[in-house]
C-alpha positions in Angstrom: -50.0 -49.5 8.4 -49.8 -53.0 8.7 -46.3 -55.0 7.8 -46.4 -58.9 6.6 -44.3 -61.4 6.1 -43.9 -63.9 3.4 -41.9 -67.2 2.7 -39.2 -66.6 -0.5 -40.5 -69.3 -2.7 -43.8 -67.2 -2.5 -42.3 -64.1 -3.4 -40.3 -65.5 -6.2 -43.3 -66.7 -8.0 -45.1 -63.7 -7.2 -42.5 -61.4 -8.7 -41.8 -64.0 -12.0 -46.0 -63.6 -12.2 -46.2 -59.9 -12.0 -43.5 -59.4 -13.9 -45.7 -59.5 -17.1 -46.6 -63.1 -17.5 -50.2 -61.9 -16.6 -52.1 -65.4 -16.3 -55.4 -65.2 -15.2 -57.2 -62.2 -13.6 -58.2 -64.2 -10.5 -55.2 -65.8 -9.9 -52.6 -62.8 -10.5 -54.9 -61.2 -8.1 -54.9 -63.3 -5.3 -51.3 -63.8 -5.1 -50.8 -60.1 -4.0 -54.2 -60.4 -1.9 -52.7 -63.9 -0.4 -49.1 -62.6 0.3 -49.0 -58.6 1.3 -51.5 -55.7 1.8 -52.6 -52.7 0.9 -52.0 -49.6 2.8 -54.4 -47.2 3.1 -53.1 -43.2 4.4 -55.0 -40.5 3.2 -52.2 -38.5 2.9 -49.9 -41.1 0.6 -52.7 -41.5 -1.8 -53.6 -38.3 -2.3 -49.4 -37.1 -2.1 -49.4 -39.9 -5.4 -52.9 -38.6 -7.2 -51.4 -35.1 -6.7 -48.1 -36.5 -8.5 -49.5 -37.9 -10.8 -52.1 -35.7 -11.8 -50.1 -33.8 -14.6 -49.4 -37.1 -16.4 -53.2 -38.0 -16.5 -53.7 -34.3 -18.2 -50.7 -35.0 -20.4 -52.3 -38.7 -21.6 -55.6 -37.1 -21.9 -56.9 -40.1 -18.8 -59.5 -38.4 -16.3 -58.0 -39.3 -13.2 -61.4 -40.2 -11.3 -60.5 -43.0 -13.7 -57.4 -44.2 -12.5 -57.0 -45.3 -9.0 -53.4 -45.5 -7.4 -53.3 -48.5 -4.8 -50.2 -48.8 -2.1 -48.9 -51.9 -1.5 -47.0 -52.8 1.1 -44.1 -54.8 -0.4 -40.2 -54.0 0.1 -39.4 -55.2 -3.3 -39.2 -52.4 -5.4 -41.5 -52.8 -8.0 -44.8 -51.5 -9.4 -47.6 -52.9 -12.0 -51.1 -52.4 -13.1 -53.6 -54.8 -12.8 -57.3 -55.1 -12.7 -58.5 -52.2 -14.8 -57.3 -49.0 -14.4 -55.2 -49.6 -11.4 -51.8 -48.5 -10.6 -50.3 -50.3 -7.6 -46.7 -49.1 -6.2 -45.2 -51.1 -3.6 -43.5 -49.1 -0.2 -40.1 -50.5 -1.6 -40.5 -48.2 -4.9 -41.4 -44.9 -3.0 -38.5 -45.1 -0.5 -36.1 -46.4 -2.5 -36.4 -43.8 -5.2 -34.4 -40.4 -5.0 -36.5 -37.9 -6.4 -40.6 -36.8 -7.0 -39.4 -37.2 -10.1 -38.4 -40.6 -10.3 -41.7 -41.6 -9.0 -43.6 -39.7 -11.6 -41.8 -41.7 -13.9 -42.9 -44.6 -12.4 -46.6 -43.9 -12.7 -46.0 -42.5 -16.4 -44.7 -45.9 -17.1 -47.5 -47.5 -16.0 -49.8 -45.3 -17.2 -48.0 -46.1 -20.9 -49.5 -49.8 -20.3 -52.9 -48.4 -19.3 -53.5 -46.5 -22.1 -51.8 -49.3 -24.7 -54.5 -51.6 -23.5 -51.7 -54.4 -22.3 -54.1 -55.7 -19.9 -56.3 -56.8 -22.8 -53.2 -57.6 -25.1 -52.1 -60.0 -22.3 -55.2 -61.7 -22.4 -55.0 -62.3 -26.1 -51.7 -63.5 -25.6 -53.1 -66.0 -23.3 -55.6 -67.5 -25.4 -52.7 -68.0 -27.7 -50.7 -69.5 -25.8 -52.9 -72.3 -23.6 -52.3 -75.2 -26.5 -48.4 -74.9 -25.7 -48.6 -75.5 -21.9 -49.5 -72.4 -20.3 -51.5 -74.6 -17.7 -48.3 -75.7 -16.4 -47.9 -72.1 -15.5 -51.7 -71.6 -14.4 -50.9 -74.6 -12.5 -47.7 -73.2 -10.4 -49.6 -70.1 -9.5 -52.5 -72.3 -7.9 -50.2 -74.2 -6.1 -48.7 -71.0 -4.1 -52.3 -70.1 -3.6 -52.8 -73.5 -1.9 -50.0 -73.1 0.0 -47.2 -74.7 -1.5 -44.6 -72.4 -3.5 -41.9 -75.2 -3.5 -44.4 -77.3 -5.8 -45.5 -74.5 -7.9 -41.9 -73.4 -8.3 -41.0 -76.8 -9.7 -44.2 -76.8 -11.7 -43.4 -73.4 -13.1 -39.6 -74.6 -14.0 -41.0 -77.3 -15.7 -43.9 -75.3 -18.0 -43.4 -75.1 -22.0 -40.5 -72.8 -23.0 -42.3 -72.5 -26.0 -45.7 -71.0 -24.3 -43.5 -68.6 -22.3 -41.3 -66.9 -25.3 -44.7 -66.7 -27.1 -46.0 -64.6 -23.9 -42.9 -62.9 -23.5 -42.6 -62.1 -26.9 -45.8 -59.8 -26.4 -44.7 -58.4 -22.9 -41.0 -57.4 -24.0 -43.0 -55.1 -26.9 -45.4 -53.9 -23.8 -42.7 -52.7 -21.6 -40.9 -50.8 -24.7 -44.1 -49.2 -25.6 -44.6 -48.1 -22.3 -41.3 -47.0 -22.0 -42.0 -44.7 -24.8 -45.6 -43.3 -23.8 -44.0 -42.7 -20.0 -41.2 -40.2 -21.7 -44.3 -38.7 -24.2 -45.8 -38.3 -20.8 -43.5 -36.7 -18.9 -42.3 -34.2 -21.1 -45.5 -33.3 -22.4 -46.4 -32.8 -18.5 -42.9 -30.2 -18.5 -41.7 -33.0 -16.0 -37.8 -34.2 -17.0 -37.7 -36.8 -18.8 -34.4 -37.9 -17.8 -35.9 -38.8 -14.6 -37.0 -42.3 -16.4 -33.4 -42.9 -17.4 -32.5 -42.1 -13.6 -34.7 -45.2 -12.7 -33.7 -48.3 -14.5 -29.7 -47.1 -14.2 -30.7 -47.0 -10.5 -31.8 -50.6 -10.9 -29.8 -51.7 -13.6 -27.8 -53.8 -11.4 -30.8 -56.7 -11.3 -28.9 -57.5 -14.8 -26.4 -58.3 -13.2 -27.8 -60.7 -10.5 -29.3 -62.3 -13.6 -26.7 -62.9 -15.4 -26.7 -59.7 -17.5 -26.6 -60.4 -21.5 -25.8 -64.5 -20.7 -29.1 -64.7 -19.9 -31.7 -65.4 -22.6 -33.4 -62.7 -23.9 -37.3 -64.0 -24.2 -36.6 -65.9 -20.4 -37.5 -62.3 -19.2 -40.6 -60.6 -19.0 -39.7 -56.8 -19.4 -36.8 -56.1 -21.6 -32.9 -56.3 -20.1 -32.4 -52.8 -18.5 -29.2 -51.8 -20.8 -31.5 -52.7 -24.3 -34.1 -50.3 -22.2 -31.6 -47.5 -21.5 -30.4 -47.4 -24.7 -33.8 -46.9 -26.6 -34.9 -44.4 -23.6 -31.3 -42.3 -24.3 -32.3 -42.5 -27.6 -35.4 -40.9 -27.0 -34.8 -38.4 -24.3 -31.5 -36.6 -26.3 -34.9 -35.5 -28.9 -37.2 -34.4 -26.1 -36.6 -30.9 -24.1 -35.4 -30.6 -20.6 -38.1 -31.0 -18.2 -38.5 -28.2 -15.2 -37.1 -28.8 -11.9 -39.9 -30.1 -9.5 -42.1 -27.8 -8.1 -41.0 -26.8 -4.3 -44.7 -27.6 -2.7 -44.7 -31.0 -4.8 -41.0 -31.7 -3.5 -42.7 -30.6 0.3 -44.9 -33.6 0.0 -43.4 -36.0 -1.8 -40.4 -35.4 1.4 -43.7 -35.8 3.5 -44.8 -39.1 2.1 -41.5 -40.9 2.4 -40.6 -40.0 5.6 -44.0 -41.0 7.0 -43.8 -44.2 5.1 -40.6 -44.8 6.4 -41.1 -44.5 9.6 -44.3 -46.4 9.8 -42.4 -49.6 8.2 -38.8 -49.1 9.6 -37.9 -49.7 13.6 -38.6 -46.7 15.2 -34.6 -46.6 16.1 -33.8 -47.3 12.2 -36.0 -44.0 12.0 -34.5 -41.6 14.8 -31.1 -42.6 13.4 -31.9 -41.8 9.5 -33.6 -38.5 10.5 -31.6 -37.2 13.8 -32.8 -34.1 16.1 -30.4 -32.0 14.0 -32.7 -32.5 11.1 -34.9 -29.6 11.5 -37.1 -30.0 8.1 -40.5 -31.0 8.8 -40.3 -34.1 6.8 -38.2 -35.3 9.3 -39.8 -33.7 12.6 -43.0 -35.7 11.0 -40.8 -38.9 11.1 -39.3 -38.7 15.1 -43.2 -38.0 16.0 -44.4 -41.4 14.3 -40.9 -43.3 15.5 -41.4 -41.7 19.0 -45.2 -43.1 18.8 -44.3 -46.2 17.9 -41.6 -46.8 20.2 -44.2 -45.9 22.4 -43.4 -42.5 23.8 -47.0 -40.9 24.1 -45.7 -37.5 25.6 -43.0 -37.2 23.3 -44.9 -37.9 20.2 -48.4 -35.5 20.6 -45.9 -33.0 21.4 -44.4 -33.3 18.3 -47.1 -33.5 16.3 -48.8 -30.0 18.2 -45.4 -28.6 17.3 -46.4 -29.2 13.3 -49.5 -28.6 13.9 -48.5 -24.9 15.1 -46.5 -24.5 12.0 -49.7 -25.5 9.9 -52.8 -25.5 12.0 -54.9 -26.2 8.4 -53.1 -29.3 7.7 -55.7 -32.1 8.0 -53.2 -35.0 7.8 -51.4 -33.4 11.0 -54.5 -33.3 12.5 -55.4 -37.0 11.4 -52.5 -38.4 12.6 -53.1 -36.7 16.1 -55.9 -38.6 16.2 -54.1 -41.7 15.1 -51.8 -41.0 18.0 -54.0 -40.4 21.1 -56.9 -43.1 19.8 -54.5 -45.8 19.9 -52.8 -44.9 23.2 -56.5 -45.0 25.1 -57.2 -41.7 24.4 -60.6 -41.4 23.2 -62.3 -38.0 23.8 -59.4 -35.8 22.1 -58.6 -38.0 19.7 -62.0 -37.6 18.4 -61.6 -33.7 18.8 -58.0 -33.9 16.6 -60.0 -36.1 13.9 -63.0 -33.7 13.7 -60.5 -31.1 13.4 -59.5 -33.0 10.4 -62.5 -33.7 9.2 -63.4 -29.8 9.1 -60.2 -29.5 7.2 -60.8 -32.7 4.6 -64.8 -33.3 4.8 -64.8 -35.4 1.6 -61.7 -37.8 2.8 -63.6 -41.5 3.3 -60.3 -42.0 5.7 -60.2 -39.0 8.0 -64.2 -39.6 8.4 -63.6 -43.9 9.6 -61.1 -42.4 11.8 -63.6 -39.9 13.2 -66.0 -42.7 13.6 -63.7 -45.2 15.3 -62.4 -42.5 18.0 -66.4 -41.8 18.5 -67.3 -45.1 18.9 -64.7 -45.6 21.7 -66.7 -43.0 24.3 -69.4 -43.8 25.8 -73.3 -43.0 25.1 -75.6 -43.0 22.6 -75.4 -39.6 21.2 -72.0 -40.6 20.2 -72.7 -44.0 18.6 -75.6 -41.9 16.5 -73.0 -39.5 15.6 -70.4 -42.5 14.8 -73.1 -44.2 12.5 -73.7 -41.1 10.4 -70.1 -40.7 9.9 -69.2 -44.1 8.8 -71.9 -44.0 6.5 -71.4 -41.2 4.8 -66.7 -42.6 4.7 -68.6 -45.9 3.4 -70.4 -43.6 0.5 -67.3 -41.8 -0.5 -64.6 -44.5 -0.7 -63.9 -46.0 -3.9 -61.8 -49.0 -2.6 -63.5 -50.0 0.6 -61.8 -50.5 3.9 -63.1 -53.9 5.9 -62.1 -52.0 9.2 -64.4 -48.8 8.1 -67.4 -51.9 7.7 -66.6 -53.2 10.8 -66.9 -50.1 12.2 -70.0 -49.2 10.8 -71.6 -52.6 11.6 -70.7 -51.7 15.3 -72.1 -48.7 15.7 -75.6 -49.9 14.1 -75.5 -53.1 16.1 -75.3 -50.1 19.5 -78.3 -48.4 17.7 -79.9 -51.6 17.5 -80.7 -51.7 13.9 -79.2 -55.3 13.5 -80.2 -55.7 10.1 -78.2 -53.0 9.0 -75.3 -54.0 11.2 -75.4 -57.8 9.2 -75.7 -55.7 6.2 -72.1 -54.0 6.8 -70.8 -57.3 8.3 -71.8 -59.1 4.9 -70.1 -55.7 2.9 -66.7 -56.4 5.1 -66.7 -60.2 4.3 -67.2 -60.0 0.6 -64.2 -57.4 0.6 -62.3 -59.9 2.3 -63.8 -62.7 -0.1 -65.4 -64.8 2.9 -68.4 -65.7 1.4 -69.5 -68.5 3.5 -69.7 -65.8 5.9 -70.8 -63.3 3.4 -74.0 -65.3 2.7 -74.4 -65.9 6.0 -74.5 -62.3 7.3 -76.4 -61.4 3.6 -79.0 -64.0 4.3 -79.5 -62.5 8.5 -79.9 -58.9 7.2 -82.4 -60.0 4.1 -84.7 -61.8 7.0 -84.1 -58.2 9.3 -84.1 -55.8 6.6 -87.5 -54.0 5.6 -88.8 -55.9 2.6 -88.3 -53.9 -0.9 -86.1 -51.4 1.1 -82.2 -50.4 -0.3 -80.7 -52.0 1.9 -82.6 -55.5 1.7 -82.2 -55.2 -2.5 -78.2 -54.6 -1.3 -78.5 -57.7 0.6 -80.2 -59.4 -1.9 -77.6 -59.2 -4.2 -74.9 -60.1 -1.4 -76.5 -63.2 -1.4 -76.4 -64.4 -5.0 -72.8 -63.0 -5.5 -72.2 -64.6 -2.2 -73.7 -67.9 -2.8 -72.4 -67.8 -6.7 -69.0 -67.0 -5.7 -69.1 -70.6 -3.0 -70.7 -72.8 -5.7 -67.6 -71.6 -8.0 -65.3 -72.6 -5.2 -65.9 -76.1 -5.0 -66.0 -76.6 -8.8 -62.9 -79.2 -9.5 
């Protein structure tokens, strides 16, 4: 888990942007891209599909369909963007009380993926360009280029006219979705009172605002006492929801304390979930803090103590891996992550880990066996991880099959939209690659997307 930080002039923008003023595809997008990450744990995402798996039933959405991103971002906040994509920041999940609370999160976002406010947006847009929506374009490219303070005053000085007409459509969004998110999660038998729960919990951003002084179409989702109103109105008519189920609560407990300690000091962590503390969720949060700080000793033993509790679990497993890998430890780590991979054989993430601990001994039988693992991660991940490719490009370039090592080396760059690069490394396995094969048509296409993506890049 990686942890960034960015300047506040950036983050204001970001946050006025994501908001709902949903410019341009490409730009929205590369603000997150430019200013956080995305986490990737195995564990977290499927803790949140698992969560939210009731609400996809309940909206009739398969949820192959939807794909829950975790972004690593204090603000608490969360947005869809992109298709059907669902990104939470870190500062929702552990700031939140309850499963819950985070289910009705994810219904409320699911109400904007179903209403088709992606595309409404858009249409809003189109609308709206004639009355200086530019301006706004404008502000967001100047953050991108690296200067917030300038887009900020751009931004400030954009047509009030353009925004109300833009806001106009996003206020009705965020009611709408209000309103699917409680059809949601009743119809799910989660409560619906949890959504009520959330915006009192953050009701107080009126009040930093400026609460009812400040004018109405100057924000993007509607002022969180107009929104608790209508959502009272509409939960006294729905029935009471079940309490959560005890093994949902067990992993939801799980995910936060493993995302807190991952992002928080590791003495911010032993002091929130003391020795006393004797549920796993905390026992799971000392072993991370103590790895962290680093106390090798201290943490594997922690982690074999959970691992006695539940030897089946593959994310204890996983994370034993995590922990002796990265302290030099290469033989058993890849023993705790084939452990996990007998456990999880279809996770993408427990396989790249197996594959990175693999390629860290020595020999070729184990570079053979760290190729066919990556490849096989690389074939089951839906979002693509650059360190899996650059994983994978390693252990081919030890095979010495260096056309398929550019081939993942061009993959990783045009994740990480480097196309100079991405061309470049395209362009080496095309000349390497066995003419008409897969991987040279793969290669192929790297190329004109790459070289496509460069000539649009220089465009005034």
């Amino acid at each position: 888990m990686s942890h960034e930080i960015r300047s506040r002039a950036t983050e204001a923008l970001r946050r006025w942007l994501m908001g709902g003023l949903v410019l341009l595809a490409a730009i929205v997008v590369a603000l997150p891209a430019a200013a956080q990450s995305l986490i990737r744990d195995a564990e977290i995402e499927q803790t949140l599909q698992r969560l939210a798996y009731p609400l996809f039933r309940a909206a009739a959405v398969s949820p192959s369909t939807v794909r829950i991103y975790i972004v690593n971002d204090p603000e608490p906040n969360a947005f869809v963007a992109g298709g059907s994509n669902i990104f939470v920041n870190t500062g929702l999940l552990t700031e939140l009380g309850s499963m819950d609370e985070v289910q009705a999160v994810i219904a409320h976002e699911l109400g904007h993926l179903t209403g088709g406010h992606q595309v409404t947006r858009g249409e809003s847009l189109a609308g709206a360009k004639t009355f200086g929506v530019l301006g706004m374009i404008g502000a967001a490219a100047a953050t991108v280029a690296g200067s917030p303070e300038a887009g900020l005053a751009i931004m400030a000085g954009s047509s009030q006219a353009a925004m109300r007409n833009l806001l106009a459509h996003t206020r009705a969004e965020e009611a709408a979705a209000d309103q699917s998110g409680l059809r949601y999660l009743s119809a799910a038998g989660a409560d619906p009172d949890a959504m009520l729960r959330v915006l009192d919990h953050f009701r107080g951003q009126d009040a930093m605002l400026g609460g009812y002084n400040v004018d109405a179409y100057a924000r993007s989702h509607p002022l969180w006492s107009e929104r608790i109103s209508l959502i009272e109105e509409r939960v006294a008519k729905l029935p009471k929801g079940k309490p959560p189920s005890p093994e949902d609560d067990y992993w939801y407990r799980r995910m936060v304390a493993k995302l807190e300690a991952f992002l928080s000091s590791p003495a911010t962590t032993l002091r929130a979930y003391p020795d006393g503390d004797t549920s796993e969720a905390a026992r799971l949060a000392r072993a991370v803090a103590w790895h962290r700080r680093p106390d090798p000793a201290k943490a594997v033993a922690a982690i074999d103590a959970l691992i006695a509790i539940r030897p089946d679990d593959p994310w204890y497993n996983e994370l034993k891996g995590q922990f002796l890998l990265e302290t030099g430890r290469a033989a058993p780590a890849a023993a705790a992550y084939r452990r996990a991979a007998e456990l999880a054989p279809d996770e993408p993430l427990v396989l790249a880990g197996l594959g990175r601990a693999l390629l860290n001994e020595d020999g070729p039988d184990a570079a053979t066996e760290a190729r066919k693992v990556l490849a096989r991660a690389q074939s089951l991940d839906r979002v693509g991880d650059p360190g899996m490719l650059r994983d994978l490009a390693l252990a081919e370039a030890r095979l010495g099959n260096d056309g398929a090592a550019a081939l993942a080396t061009a993959e990783r760059f045009s994740l990480m939209s480097d196309w100079r690069d991405a061309a470049r490394n395209a362009q080496r396995a095309s000349d390497l690659l066995p003419y008409g094969s897969p991987g040279w048509q793969r290669a192929q296409d790297l190329v004109t997307i790459s070289t496509r993506a460069l000539k649009s890049s220089r465009k005034p």
